[in-house]
N, C-alpha and C positions, 0 to 999 in steps of 0.2 A: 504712676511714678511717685515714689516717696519722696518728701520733702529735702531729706537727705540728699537723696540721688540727686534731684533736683540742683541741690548749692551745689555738689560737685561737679555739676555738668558744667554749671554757670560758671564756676571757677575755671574748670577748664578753659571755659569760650573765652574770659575777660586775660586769661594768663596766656593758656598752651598756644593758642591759636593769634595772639597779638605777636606774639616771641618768635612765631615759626613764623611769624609774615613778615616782621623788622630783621628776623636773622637771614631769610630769603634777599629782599629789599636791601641790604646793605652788601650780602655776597655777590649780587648781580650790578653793583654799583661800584663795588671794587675790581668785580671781574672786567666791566667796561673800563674802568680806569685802567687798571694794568696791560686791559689788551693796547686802548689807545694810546697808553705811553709808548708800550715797544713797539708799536707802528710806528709813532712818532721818532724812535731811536732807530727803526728798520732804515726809515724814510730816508733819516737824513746820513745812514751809514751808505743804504744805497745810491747816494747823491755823491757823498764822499768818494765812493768809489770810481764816480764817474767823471768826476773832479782827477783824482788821479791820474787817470786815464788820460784826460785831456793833457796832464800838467807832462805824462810821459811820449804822447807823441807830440809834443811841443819839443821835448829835449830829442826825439829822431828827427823831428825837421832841422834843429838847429846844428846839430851834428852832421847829418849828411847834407846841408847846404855849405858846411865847411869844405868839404869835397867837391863839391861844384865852385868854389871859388879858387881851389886850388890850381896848381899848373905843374905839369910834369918834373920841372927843374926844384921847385919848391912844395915838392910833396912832404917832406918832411920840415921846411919852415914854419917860420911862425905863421898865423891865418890872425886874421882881423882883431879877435879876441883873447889872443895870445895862447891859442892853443894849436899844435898844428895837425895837418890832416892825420897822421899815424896816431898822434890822441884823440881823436873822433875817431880812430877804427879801434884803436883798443875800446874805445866806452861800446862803440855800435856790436864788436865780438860777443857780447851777453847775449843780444837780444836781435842780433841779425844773423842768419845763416850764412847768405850769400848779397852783395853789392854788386852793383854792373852801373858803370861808370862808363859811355858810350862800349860797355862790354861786361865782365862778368868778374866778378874778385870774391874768392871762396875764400872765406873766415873761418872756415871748420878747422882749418887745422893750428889757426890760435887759439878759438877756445879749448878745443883739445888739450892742445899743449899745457892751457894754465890752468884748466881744471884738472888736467893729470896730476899738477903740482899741486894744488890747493887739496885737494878734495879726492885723492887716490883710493882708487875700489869702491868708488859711491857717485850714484847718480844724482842729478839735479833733485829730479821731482822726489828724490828721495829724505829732500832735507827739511828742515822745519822752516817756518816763514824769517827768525830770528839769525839762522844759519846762515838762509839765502840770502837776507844785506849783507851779514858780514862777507860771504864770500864774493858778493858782486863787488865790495868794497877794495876787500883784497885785491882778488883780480882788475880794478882797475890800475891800482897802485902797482901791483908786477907790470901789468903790460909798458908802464913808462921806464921799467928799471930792465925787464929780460931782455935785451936787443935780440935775442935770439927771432923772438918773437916778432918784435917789431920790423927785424931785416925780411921775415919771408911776407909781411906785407907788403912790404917797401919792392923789393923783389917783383913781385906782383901789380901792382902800381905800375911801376916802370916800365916794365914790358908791356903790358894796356899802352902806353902813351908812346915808347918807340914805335908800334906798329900804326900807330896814328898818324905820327911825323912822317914815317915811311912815305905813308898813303898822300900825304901830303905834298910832297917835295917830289914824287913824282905826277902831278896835275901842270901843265901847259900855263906858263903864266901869259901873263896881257900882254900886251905889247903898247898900248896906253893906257894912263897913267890917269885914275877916274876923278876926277874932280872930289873935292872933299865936300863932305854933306856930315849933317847933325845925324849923333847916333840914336836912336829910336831908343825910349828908354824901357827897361826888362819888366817885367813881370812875376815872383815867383810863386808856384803851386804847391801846396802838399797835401792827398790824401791817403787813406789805408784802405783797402779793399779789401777784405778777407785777409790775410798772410802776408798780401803785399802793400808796401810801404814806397809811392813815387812822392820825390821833392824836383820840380822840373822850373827850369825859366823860359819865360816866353817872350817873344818878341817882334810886335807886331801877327800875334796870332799862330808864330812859329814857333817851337819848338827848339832854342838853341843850345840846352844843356839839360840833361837829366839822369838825376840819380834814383835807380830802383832797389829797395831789399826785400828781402823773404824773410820776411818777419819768423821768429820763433815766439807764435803764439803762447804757449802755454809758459815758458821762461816769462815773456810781458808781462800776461795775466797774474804772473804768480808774486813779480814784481810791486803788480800794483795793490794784489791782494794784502801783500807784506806790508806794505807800508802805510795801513790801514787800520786804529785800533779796533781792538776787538775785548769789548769788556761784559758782554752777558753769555759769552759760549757762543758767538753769533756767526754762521757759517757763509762763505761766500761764494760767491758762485757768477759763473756766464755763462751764457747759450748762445752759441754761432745761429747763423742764417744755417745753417743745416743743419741744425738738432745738436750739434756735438755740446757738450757739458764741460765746462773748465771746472773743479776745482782746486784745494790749496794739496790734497792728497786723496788718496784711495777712499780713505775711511770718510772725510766731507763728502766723496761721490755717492757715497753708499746711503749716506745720512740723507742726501737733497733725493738719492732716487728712490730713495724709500717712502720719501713724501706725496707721492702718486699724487700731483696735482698738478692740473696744468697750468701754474703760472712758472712752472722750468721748461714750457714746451715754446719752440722759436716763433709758432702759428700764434703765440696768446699777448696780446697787444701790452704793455708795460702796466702794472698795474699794483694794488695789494689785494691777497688772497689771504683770509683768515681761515685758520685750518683746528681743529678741537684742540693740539697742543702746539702750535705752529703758526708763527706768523711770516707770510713771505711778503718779500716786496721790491719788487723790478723796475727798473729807468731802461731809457736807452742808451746808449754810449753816443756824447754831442760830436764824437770826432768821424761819424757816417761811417764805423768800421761794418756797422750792421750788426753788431755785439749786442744784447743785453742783458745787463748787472741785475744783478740780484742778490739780496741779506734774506738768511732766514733765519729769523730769530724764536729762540724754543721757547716755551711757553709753561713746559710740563710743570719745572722743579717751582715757579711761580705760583702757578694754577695749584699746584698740590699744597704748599703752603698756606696759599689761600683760603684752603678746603678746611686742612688741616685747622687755622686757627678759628675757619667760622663753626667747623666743628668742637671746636674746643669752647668757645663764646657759649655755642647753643646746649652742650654739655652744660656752663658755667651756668646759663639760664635755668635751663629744665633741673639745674639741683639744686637752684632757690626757688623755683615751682615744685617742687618734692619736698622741699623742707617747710615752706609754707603751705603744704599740703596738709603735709603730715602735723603742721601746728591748727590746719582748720579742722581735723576730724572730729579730736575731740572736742570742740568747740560745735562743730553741727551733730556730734552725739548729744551732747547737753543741749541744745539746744531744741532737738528733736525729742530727745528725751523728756525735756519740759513739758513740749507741745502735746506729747503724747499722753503726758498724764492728766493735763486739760482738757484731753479728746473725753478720758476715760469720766474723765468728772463728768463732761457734757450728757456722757451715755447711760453715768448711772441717774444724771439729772434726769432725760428722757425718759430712764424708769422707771420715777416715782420715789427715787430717792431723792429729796430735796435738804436732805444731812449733808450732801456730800460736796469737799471740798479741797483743795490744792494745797499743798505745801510751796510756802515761796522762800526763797531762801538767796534771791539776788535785785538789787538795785535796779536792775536794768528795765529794757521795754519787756523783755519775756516776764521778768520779775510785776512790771505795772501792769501785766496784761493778767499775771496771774492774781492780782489783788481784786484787781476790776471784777474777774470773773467771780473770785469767793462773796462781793458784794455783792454783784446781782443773783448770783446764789442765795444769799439771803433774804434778797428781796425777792426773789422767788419764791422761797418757802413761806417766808411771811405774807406773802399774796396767795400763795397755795393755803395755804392757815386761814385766810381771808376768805379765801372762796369758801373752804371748806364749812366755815362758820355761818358766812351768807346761805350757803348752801342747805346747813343745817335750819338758821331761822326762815329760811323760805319753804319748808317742808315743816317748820312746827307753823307756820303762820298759815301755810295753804291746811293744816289740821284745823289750825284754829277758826280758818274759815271754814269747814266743814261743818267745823261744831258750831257756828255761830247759825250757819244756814241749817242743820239741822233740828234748829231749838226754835229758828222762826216760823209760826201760823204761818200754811199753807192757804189756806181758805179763808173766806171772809165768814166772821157769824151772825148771823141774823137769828132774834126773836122778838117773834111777832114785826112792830115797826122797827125794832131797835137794828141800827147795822152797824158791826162794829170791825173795820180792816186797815192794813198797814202796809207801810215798802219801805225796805232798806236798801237805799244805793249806795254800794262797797266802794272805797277808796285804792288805793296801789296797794297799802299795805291794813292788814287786818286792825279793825279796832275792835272797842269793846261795847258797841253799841248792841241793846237787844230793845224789842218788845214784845211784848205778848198777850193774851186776852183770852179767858178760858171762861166755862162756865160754871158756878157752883151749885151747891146743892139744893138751896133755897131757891134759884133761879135768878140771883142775882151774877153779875159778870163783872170776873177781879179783872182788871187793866194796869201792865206793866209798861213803865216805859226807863231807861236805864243807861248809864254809862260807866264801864269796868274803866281806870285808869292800868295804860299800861298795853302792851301789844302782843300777840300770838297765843300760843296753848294759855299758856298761866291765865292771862286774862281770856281767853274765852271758857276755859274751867272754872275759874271764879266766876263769871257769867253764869255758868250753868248749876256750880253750886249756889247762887243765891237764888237764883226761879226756881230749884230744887224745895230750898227752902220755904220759898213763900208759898208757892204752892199746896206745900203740906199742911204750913200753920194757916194759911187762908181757908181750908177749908175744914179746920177746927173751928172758925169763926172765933177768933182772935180781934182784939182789937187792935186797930191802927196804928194807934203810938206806940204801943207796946209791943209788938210785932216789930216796929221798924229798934228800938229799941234792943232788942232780942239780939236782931242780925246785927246789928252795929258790937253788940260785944263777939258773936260768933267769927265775923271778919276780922275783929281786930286778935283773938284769940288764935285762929287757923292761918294765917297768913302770917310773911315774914315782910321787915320794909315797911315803906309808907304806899301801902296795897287800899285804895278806896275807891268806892263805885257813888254816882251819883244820883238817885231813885225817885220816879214818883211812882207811889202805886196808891190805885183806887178801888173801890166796889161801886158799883151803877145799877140801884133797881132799876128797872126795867118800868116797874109797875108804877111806881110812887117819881118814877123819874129824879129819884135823889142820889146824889154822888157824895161818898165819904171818901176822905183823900190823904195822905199826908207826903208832903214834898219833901222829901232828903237831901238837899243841898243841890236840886236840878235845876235848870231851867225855866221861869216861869212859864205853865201851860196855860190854853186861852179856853176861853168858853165863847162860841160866837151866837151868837143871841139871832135869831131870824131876823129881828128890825136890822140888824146890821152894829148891832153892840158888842162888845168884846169886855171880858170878864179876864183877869190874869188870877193864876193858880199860883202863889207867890211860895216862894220855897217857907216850908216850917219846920228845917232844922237843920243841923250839919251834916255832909255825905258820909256815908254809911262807911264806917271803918277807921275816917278821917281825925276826928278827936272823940274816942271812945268815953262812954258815959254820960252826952250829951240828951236833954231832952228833944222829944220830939210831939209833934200837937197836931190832932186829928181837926181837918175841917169836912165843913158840909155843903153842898152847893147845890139848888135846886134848878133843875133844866124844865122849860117847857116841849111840848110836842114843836119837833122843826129844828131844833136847837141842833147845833154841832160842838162836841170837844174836841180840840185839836192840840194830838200831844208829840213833841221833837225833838231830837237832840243837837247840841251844840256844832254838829255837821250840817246843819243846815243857818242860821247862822252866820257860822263863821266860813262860809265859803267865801274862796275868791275868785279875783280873774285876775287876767294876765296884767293889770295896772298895779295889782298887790290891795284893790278896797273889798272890803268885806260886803257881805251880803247883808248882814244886819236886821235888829231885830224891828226896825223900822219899816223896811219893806216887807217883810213877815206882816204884822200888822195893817199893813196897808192891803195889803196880798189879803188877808183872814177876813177884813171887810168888805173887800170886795165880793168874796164868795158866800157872803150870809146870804139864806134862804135858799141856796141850793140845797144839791144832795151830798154826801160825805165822798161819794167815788169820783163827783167834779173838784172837789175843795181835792182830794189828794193828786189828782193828776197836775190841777193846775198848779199846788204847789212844788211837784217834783218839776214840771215844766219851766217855771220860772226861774228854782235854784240853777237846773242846767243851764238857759240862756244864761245866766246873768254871767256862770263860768265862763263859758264861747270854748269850749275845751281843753279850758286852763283843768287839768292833772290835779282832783280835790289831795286833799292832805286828810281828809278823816270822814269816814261813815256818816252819811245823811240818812238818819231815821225819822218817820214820820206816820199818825194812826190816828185815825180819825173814829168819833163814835156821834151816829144819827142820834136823836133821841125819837122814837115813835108816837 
């Protein structure tokens, strides 16, 4: 996955996916809110309702207890509260079919009558909740004014009560006369049963007045439902003990039975039922009609609302996640596009390109990162340059040690007693150490010993063009200083720089046991005496190259049989150890006497022996040469 892909995804996860779960999280948070308010508004519509309810068979008991206080002679007097029983039938006309007042008194034909008048060619249930006050209202207000009306209840009354009297006045009266006694004080009842409506007094457990009506259920309910606000579309409803369905019309029936749920079924204990667009919510009715109330309150046009704005929100979201989208592309083009040309660098770097380098062209981290990288680019190539140079001087220097070991005596030479053999031990890095020893013509034996200033090829070709040289003029039998004189202009002439070597060379009869010698600016060489005497070969002149035109002086030194010359270079010396002290020409000396009167192949062991210890494997810094000549 490309780095690109990559931010976009991340962008996504940090944006698309925080916004879908806050936009989620907050419509499920309003959703609860709004369900639990119109619960809370069902709750207390459906309280309200049952509030009502009580408040209206309150006003049936106190109306039809008007009737039981009444008395046949003053059925149309005044009653306690100044209303008299014919205005408690006209209120009871709405909502009562039938009264039975120790017998039966049919009201259909006043409400008849006043709803023919009110409300001609239209049924009750046919009228809206607004219509039905006003017409209960009217119709209370005619019933006091039509006597029409009023007389055929009156009518009806009275005839109830004469056939009472009748019944009365012919019963056998006493014949004495009962003592007077305390009247028992009454009792009165009122409950609703389904349709029926008793308000009775009792007395002593008896029964001595009672009023019954037949309630007109649905006129009640519709009563109560009216006088009910209703401010969300909120539908009302009741369910009898036997399944039947009140509501305010046709269309509310249709609404609650469409809601196929069973909190409108009479079996389902009072409750609230939450429905996907539908809240209901049922009491019981406190007046034990057996009724219960129920609000269903709709849910849709909220819910959709709701929808609607949190889809509108998450629209409003997702197209400032689109517009900061579309502002990171080109910003993760550029910045990929950076990265990518960094790759491209890394991969020509990996090829051996170590030119190659980055354009930067911004401030920033991409910008520092591409600086960073053009640097160590550089530092790359210039350590690639380094290698490549090291490389190179390690390959003229592993030459130059070729040539240096190619030009060193193999063999030891022996004539007659004389023995004449040498060893160079090489350093890390090649120097310009040689010696040599050959035989000439005469039968005497020329002896080099020598140090090239300078390291690898150069100096080990200058090495081998000056044994080139001696070699030749030595065995022209040349003399000493002139010879050494010779090569001191040759070197200074063929060479560039301050190129100088620093030489002893000799001749050693064999016979006459005498050594002619001339030291070019080397090291003094010793002469070890058998008693244990040491003889220095003191330099006689300047190194060969070093200040051209200098003289040079031939010396002679006579060896007896036993005798050792021992001849070395500055690699031995000047070696160290690990404390940084030299080896010094002190211990040489003391070294060279000790080994008087041996043989020359003990004197060079033990002197290679002792330069190494005294190293302990401290890493020399220059070529230890050393060669030794018996005399016979």
């Amino acid at each position: 996955m490309s780095l690109r892909v990559r931010l976009i995804a991340v962008f996504f996860l940090m944006s698309v996916v925080p916004l879908g779960g806050l936009t989620l999280y907050t419509f499920m948070g309003n959703l609860a809110a709004a369900r639990g308010a119109a619960e809370d508004e069902a709750r207390l519509l459906a309280s309200e309702l049952s509030q009502r309810m009580e408040t209206v068979t309150d006003q049936l008991t106190q109306r039809m207890s008007q009737l039981i206080e009444s008395t046949p002679a003053t059925a149309d007097g005044p009653a306690t509260d100044g209303q008299t029983p014919t205005d408690a039938l006209s209120e009871l006309s709405m909502l009562v079919n039938k009264i039975e007042v120790r017998g039966e008194i049919d009201l259909d034909p006043v409400r008849r009558e006043i709803l023919r008048a009110v409300i001609p060619g239209r049924r009750v249930d046919e009228l809206s909740p607004d219509e039905r006050q006003r017409v209960l209202a009217e119709v209370n207000q005619r019933m006091r004014d039509i006597q029409q009306g009023i007389q055929i209840v009156r009518d009806s009354v009275a005839e109830q009560v004469a056939r009472a009297q009748t019944a009365a006045t012919s019963e056998p009266s006493s014949s004495a006369v009962p003592p007077a006694v305390a009247e028992p004080a009454t009792q009165r009842r009122a409950g609703l049963t389904g349709s029926r409506f008793d308000v009775r007094e009792e007395r002593d457990g008896e029964v001595v007045s009672q009023v019954t009506g037949e309630i007109d259920l649905p006129v009640l309910l519709n009563a109560v439902f009216s006088a009910t606000r209703y401010d969300r579309s909120e539908v009302p409803f009741a369910v009898a003990r036997d399944g039947q369905l009140f509501t305010l019309g046709n269309e509310d029936r249709r609404r609650i039975q469409a809601l196929d749920t069973d909190a409108v079924s009479a079996a389902t204990s009072p409750g609230t039922a939450v429905l996907p667009e539908w809240i209901v919510v049922t009491s019981p009715d406190p007046t034990g009609s057996g009724l219960k109330f129920g609000i269903a309150r709709p849910m849709g046009d909220a819910l959709e609302g709701l929808r609607r704005a949190t889809l509108r929100n998450a629209a409003i979201g997702l197209g400032f996640v689109g517009l900061a989208l579309i502002a990171i592309l080109p910003l993760s083009s550029s910045l990929t596009r950076n990265l990518s040309h960094l790759n491209d660098a890394v991969r020509r770097i990996a090829h051996g390109d170590y030119a190659a380098r980055v354009v930067v062209r911004s401030d920033d981290e991409v910008g520092r990162l591409g600086r960073a990288f053009n640097q160590m680019a550089e530092d790359v190539e210039r350590h690639q340059h380094s290698l490549i140079e090291q490389e190179r001087l390690r390959r003229e220097l592993e030459l130059g040690r070729q040539i240096q070991h190619d030009m060193l005596p193999r063999v030891p030479l022996t004539l007659g007693l004389t023995d004449v053999r040498g060893v160079s031990v090489p350093a890390r890095e090649v120097g310009g150490d040689f010696f040599n020893y050959f035989r000439l013509a005469d039968g005497s034996v020329a002896l080099l010993v020598g140090d090239v200033s300078g390291k690898g090829v150069g100096a080990a070709l200058l090495m081998a063009n000056i044994q080139a040289s001696l070699r030749t003029r030595l065995s022209l039998g040349q003399d000493l200083a002139a010879l050494a004189a010779e090569l001191d202009r040759d070197v200074e002439s063929s060479t560039s720089g301050r190129v100088y070597a620093t030489l002893f060379v000799g001749i050693f009869d064999p016979v006459s046991r005498q050594l002619r010698w001339v030291n070019a600016g080397h090291n003094p060489q010793f002469v070890v005496r058998q008693n244990g005497g040491l003889e220095r070969l003191d330099s006689t002149g300047f190194p060969i190259g070093l200040l051209p035109g200098g003289s040079f002086v031939e010396q002679r030194s006579q060896l007896n049989a036993g005798d050792l010359l021992f001849f070395y270079t500055d690699g031995c010396v000047d070696a160290e150890n690990a404390a940084g002290d030299m080896f010094g020409l002190e211990r040489l000396e003391v070294l060279l006497a000790a080994a008087a009167g041996g043989s020359g192949d003990q004197l060079l062991v033990c002197a290679e022996a002792a330069v190494g210890n005294f190293r302990a494997g401290h890493e020399p810094s220059d070529d230890a040469t050393m060669m030794v000549v018996q005399a016979g």
